[in-house]
C-alpha positions as a printed NumPy array, in Angstrom:
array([[ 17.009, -22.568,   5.015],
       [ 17.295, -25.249,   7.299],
       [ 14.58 , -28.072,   7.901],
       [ 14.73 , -26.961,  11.577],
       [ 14.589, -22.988,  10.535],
       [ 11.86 , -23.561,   8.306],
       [  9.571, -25.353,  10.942],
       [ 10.876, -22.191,  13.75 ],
       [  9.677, -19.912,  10.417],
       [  6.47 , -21.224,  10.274],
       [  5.625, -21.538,  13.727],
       [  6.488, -18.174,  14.198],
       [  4.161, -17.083,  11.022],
       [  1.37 , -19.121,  12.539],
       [  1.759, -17.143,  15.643],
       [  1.726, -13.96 ,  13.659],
       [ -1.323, -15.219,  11.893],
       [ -2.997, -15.669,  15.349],
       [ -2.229, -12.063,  16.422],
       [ -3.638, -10.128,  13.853],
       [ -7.454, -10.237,  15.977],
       [ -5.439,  -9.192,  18.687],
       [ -3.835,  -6.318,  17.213],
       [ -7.739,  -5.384,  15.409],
       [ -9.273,  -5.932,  18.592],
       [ -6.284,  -3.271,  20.334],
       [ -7.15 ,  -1.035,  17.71 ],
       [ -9.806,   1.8  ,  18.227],
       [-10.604,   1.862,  14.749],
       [-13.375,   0.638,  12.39 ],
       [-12.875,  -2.868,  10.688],
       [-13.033,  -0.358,   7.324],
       [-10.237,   1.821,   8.848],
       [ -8.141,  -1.372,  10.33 ],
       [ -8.472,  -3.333,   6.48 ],
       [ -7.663,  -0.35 ,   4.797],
       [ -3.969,   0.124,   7.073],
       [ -3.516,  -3.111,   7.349],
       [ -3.332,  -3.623,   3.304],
       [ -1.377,  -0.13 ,   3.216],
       [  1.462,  -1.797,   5.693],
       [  1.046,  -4.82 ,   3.714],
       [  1.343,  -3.71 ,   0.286],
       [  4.826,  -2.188,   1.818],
       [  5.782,  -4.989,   3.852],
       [  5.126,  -7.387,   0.662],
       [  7.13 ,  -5.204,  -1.575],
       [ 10.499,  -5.444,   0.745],
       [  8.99 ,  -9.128,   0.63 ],
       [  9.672,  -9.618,  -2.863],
       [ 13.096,  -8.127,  -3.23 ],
       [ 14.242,  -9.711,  -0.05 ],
       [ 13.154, -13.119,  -1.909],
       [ 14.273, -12.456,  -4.807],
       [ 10.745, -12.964,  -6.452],
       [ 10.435, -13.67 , -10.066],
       [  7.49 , -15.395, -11.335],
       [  6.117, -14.403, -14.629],
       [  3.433, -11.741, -14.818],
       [  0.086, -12.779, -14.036],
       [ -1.96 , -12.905, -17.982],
       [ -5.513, -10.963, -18.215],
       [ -7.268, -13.955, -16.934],
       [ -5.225, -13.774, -13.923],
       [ -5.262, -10.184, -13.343],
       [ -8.872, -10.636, -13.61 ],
       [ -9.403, -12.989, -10.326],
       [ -6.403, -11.101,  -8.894],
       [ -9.241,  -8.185,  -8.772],
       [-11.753, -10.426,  -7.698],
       [ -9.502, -11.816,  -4.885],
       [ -8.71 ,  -8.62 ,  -3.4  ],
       [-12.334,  -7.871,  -3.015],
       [-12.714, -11.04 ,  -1.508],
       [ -9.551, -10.638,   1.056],
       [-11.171,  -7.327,   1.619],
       [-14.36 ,  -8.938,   2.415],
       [-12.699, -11.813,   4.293],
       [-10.876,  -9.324,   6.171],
       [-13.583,  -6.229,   6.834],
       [-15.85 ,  -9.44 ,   8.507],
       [-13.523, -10.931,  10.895],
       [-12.58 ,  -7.574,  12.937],
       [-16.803,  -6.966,  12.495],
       [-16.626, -10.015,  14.32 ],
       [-13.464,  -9.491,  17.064],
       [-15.326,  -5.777,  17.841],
       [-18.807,  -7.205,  18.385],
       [-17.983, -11.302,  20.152],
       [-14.502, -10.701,  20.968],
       [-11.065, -12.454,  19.192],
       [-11.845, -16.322,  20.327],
       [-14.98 , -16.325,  19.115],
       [-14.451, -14.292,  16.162],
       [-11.774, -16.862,  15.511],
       [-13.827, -20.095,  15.781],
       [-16.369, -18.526,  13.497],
       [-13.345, -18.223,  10.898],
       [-11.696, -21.332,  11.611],
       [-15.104, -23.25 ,  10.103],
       [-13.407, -22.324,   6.737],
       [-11.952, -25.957,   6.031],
       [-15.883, -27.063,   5.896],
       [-17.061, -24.593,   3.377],
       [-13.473, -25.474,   1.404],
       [-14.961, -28.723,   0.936],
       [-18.541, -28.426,  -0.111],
       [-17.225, -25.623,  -2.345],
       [-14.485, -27.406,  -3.585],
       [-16.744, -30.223,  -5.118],
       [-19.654, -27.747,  -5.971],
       [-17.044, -25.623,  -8.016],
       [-14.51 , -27.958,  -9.523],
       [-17.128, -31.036,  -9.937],
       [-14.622, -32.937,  -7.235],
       [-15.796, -35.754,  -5.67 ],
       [-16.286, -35.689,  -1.955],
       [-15.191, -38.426,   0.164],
       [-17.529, -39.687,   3.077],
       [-14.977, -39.23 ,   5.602],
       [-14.842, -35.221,   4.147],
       [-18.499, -35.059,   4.88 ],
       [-17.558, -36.541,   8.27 ],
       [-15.513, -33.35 ,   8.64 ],
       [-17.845, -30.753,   8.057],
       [-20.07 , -32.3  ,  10.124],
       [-17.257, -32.145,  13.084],
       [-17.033, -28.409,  11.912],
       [-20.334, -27.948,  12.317],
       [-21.017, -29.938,  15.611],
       [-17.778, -27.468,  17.115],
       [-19.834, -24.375,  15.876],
       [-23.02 , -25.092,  17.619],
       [-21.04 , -25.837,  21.154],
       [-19.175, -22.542,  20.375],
       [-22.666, -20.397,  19.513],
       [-23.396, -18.667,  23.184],
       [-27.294, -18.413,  22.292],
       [-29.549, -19.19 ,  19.126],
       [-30.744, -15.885,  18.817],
       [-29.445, -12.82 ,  16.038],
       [-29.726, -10.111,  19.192],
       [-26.539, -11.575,  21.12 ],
       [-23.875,  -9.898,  20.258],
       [-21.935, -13.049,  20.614],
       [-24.14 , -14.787,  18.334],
       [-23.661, -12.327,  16.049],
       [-20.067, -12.031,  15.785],
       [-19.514, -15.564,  15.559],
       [-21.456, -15.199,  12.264],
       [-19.634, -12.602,  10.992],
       [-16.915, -15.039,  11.561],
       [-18.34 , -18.107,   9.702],
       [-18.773, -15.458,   6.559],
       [-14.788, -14.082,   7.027],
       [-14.256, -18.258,   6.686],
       [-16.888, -18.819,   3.45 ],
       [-15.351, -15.676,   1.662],
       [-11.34 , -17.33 ,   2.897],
       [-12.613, -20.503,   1.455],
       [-13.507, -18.835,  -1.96 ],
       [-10.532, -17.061,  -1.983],
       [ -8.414, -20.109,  -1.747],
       [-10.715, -21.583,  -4.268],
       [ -9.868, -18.951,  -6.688],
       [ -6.353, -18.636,  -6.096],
       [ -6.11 , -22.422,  -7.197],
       [ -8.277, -21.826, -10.141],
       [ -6.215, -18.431, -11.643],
       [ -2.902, -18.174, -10.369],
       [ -1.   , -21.24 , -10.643],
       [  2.925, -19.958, -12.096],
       [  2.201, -16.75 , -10.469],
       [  4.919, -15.865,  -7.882],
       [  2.495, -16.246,  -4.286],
       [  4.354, -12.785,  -2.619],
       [  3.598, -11.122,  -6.215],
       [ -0.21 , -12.644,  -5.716],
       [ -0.425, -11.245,  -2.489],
       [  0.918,  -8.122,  -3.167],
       [ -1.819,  -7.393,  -6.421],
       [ -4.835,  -8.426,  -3.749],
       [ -3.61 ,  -5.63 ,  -1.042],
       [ -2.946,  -3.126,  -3.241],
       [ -6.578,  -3.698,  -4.94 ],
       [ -7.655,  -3.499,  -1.191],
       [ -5.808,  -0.173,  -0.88 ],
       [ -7.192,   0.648,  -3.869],
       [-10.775,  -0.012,  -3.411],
       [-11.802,   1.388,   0.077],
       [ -8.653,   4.898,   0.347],
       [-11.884,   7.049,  -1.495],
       [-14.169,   5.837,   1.21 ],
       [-11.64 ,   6.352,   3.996],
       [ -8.929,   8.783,   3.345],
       [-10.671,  11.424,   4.928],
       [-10.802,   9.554,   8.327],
       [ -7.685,   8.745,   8.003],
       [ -6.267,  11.798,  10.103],
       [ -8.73 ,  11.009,  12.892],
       [ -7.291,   7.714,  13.145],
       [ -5.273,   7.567,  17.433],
       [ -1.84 ,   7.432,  17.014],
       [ -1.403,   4.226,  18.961],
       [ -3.701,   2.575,  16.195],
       [ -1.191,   3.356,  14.097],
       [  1.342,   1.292,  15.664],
       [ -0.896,  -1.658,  16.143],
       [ -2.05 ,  -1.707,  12.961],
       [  1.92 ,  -1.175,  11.394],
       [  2.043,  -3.985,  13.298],
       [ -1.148,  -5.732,  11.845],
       [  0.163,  -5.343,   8.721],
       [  3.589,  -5.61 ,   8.964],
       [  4.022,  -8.565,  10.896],
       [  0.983, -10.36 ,  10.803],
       [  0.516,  -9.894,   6.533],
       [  4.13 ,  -9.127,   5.362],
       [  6.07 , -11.278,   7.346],
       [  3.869, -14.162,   8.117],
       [  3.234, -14.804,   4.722],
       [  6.889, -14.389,   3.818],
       [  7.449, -16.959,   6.471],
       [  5.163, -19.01 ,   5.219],
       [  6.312, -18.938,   1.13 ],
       [ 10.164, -19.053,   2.661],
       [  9.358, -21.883,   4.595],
       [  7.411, -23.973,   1.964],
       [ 10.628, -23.964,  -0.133],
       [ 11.973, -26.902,   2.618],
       [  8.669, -28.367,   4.075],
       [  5.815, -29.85 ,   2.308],
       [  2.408, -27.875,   2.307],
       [  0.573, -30.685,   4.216],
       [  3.125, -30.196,   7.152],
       [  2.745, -26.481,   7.017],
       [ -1.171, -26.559,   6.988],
       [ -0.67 , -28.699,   9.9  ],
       [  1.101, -26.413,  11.636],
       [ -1.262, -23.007,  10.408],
       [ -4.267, -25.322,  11.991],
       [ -2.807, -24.017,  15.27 ],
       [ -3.328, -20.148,  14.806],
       [ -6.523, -20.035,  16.586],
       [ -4.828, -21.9  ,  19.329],
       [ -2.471, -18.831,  19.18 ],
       [ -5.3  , -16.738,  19.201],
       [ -7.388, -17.495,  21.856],
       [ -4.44 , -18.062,  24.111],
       [ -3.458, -14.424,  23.734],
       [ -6.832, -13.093,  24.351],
       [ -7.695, -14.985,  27.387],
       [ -4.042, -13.562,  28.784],
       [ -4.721, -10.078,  27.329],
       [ -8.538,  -9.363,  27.453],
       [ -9.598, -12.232,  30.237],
       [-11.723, -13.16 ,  27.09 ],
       [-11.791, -16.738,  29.396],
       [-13.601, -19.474,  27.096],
       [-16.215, -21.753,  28.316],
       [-16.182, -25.153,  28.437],
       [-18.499, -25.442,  25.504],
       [-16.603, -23.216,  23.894],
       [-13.005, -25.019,  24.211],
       [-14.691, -28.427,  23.283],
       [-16.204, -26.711,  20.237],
       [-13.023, -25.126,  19.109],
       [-10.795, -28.497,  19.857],
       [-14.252, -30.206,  17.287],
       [-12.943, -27.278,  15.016],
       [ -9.541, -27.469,  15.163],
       [ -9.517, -31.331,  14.906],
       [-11.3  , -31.255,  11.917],
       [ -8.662, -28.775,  10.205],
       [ -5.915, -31.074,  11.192],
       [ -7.72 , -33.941,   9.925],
       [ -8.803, -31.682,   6.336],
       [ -5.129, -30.908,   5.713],
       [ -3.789, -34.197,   5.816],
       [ -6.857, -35.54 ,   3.354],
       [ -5.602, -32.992,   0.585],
       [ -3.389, -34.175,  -1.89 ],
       [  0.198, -32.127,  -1.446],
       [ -0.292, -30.008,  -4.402],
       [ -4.285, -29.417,  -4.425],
       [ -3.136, -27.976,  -1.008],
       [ -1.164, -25.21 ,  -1.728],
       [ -2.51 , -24.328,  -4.729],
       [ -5.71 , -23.947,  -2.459],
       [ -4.3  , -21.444,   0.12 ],
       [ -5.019, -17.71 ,  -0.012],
       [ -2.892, -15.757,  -1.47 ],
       [ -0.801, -18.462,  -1.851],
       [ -0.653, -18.976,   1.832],
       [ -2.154, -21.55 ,   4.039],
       [ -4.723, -18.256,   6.162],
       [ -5.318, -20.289,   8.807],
       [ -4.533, -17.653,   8.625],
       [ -4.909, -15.224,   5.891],
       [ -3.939, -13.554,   5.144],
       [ -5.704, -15.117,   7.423],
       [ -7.393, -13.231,   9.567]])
């Protein structure tokens, strides 16, 4: 690959990235019903993934297969909150909420591994944080807005543990093997609580969410490993710190979900402070810190 095919490869996974609330918010579905397909297409997806890439890391150890388990509930988690969020305060918001991830990265990141945090990484979060009070529509639990944009700050805190745990327990494991053990404990976890739903499910969900899956899970974060081989991860953090650019730009075209003022300035606060975030981390710290040995934004981000 190409320096110039690589950057197309991760644009185009960033995009894919920034679709997946739009494909969730298309979807009739439950968040339950959409995180359980989406892993199903995944776990397929992934699997072409890997032979297509030729993958051949070792086998992840106990210890490994351990926070492999743990991840998956956490992708789950990360997951199941973020379409809570896109059904209840619509795909921008949801989005912002989720994009406040690079904050709780930090704290967590010198909480957990006794790092030392810089000043100007405290001068982040606090840019996070100013961006999420211009993006909250009203201080008060009974807007639905309000609500979803929380459910979208927890889809970022359990993406930021995620990435923290990925760093921690599977460094020499192949990243498309990674992601592949943390959808299939997805599919695991929630087809007894769902299967029986499952034919009830429209049968234009079930193209969306092939396409949830598929696209936005398989091949974004086959784009994104593919791509990583020629660019550096700072560059392609960089470039993932544009998904909810991607994001909101498809659902003010699609769902006239038009943003407010506030709103833009919050999300620019938001997205200015990702930027910023991924060019602090040291190279290597970085991708070791990405879910599922991916960047999210965006995810398996979103």
């Amino acid at each position: 690959m190409t320096h110039r095919n690589a950057l197309l490869a991760i644009h185009f996974g960033a995009l894919m990235f920034g679709l997946a609330g739009i494909f969730g918010k298309l979807a009739e579905s439950s968040p339950l019903i959409i995180t359980l397909v989406r892993a199903g297409f995944a776990v397929i997806a992934l699997l072409l993934a890997a032979k297509f890439l030729q993958s051949n890391g070792a086998l992840p150890n106990g210890r490994q297969r351990a926070g492999l388990l743990l991840g998956g509930l956490l992708l789950g988690g990360h997951w199941l909150t973020f379409f809570m969020a896109v059904k209840i305060a619509g795909v921008g918001i949801a989005t912002l909420g989720f994009a406040s991830f690079p904050a709780f990265t930090l704290l967590l990141e010198g909480l957990l591994f006794r790092e030392r945090t810089r000043p100007v990484e405290f001068g982040m979060v606090a840019l996070v944080c100013a961006g999420l009070l211009l993006v909250t529509p009203h201080f008060d639990l009974a807007n639905e807005s309000t609500l979803g944009l929380l459910y979208g700050i927890l889809s970022g805190l359990m993406f930021a543990l995620l990435s923290l745990l990925n760093r921690a327990v599977t460094r020499g494991v192949d990243p498309v093997q990674a992601a592949l053990w943390q959808n299939g404990i997805i599919l695991v976890c929630l087809l007894p609580f769902t299967w029986a739903s499952l034919p009830a499910v429209p049968a234009i969900d079930w193209v969306w969410l092939g396409l949830l899956g598929v696209l936005c899970t398989g091949l974004a974060h086959s784009l994104f490993v593919a791509s990583l081989k020629v660019l550096n991860a700072r560059t392609a953090s960089v470039i993932f710190a544009l998904e909810p650019v991607y994001g909101i730009a498809f659902a003010w075209w699609l769902f006239n979900e038009q943003p407010t003022l506030r709103m833009l300035i919050g999300g620019a606060l938001i997205i200015l402070a990702s930027v910023i975030t991924s060019r602090l981390k040291a190279p290597a710290a970085k991708n070791e810190a990405t879910p599922l040995a991916s960047p999210q934004p965006a995810s398996e981000r979103q």
